[in-house]
C-alpha positions in Angstrom: 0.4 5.5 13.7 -0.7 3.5 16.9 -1.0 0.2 16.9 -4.8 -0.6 16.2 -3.8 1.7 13.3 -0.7 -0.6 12.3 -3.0 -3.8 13.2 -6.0 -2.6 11.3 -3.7 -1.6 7.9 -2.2 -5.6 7.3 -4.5 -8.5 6.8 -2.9 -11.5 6.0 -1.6 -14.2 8.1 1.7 -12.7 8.6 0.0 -9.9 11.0 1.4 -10.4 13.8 4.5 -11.3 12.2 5.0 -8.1 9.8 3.8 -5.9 13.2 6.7 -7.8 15.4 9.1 -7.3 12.4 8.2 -3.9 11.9 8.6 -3.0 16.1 11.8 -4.6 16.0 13.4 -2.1 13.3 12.1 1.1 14.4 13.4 -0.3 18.3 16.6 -0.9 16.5 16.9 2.3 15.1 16.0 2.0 11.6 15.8 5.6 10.1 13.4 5.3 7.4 10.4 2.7 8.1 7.8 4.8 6.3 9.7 2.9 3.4 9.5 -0.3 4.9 5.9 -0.2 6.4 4.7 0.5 2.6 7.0 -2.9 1.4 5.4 -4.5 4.0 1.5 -3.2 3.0 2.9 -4.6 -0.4 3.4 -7.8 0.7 0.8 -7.9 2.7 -1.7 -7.5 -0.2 0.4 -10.1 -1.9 -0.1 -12.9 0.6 -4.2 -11.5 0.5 -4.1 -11.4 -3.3 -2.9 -15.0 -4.0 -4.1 -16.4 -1.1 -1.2 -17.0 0.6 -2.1 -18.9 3.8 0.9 -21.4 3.8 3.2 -19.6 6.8 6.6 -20.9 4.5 8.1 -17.9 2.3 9.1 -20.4 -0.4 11.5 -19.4 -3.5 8.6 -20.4 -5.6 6.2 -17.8 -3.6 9.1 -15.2 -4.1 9.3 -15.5 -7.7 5.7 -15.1 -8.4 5.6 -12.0 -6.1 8.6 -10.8 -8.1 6.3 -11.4 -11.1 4.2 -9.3 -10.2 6.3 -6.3 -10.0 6.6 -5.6 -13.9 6.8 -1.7 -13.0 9.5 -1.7 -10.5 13.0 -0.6 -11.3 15.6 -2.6 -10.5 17.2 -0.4 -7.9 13.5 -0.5 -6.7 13.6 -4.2 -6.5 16.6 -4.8 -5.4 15.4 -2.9 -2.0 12.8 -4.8 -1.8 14.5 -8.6 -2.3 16.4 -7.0 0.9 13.5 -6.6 2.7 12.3 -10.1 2.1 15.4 -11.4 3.3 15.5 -9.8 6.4 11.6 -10.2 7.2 12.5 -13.8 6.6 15.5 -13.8 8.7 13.3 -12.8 11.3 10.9 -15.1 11.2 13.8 -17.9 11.7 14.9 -16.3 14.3 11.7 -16.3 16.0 12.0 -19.7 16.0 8.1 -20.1 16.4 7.0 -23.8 15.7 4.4 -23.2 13.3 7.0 -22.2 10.5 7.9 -24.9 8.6 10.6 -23.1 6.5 13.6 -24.4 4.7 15.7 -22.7 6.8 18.8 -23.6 5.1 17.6 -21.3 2.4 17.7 -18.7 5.4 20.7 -19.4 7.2 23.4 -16.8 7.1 25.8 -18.9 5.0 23.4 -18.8 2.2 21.9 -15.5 2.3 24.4 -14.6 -0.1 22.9 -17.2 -2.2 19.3 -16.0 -1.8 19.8 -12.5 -2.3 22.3 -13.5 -5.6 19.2 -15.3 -7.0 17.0 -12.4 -6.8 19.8 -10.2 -8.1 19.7 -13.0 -11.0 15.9 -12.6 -11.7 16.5 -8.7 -12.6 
C-alpha cells in the first residue's frame, strides 16, 4: 500500500500520528503489520465513531473502546491493549506539544501498571 493509500484509509485526528507509528514499526522490522495496520483502522474508526477529537488517550477513553469489543477473545484483546500501549508510548516519545497526556500513566515504570489494568478488565 503507498502512502496516499495508507493516508486516504485513516480519518481521525490521530492521522498523522497512526501513519508515523505505523512507518516506525515496519522501519524497525516488525514482521507482521498487516495485523497491526487493521488495529490501527480499528482505532481509527473508534476515535471517528465517538468523536474523539481530544489528542489525550485517557484510561477513561480506553475503557469505553474496550467496551466496545464485546466479540473479541481475550487472547484477541490482550494484543490489542499491547498495541495501545505502545502507540501511546510513541506518541510520548514524540514529545510533540499538542499532547497533553498524563504521561506518568505512560512512563516505563508504570507500563506494567497500564497493561495489568487492561489485563484486569478481561
Amino acid at each position: 500500500m503507498d502512502k496516499i493509500d495508507e493516508q486516504s484509509r485513516y480519518k481521525s485526528i490521530f492521522t498523522p500520528y497512526i501513519i508515523g507509528f505505523l512507518k516506525e514499526k515496519e522501519q524497525r522490522g516488525l514482521s507482521n503489520t498487516n495485523v497491526l495496520k487493521d488495529f490501527m483502522l480499528e482505532f481509527d474508526r473508534f476515535f471517528r465513531e465517538y468523536s474523539i477529537v481530544d489528542l489525550r488517550i485517557t484510561e477513561t477513553v480506553i475503557l469505553k473502546w474496550k467496551s466496545t469489543r464485546i466479540n473479541d477473545s481475550k487472547r484477541t484483546l490482550y494484543y490489542k491493549y499491547n498495541a495501545w500501549a505502545n502507540f501511546c508510548k510513541y506518541l510520548c516519545v514524540k514529545k510533540n506539544p499538542i499532547f497533553l497526556f498524563n504521561v506518568n500513566l505512560f512512563k516505563t515504570e508504570t507500563l506494567y501498571n497500564f497493561i495489568t489494568m487492561f489485563q484486569n478488565t478481561l
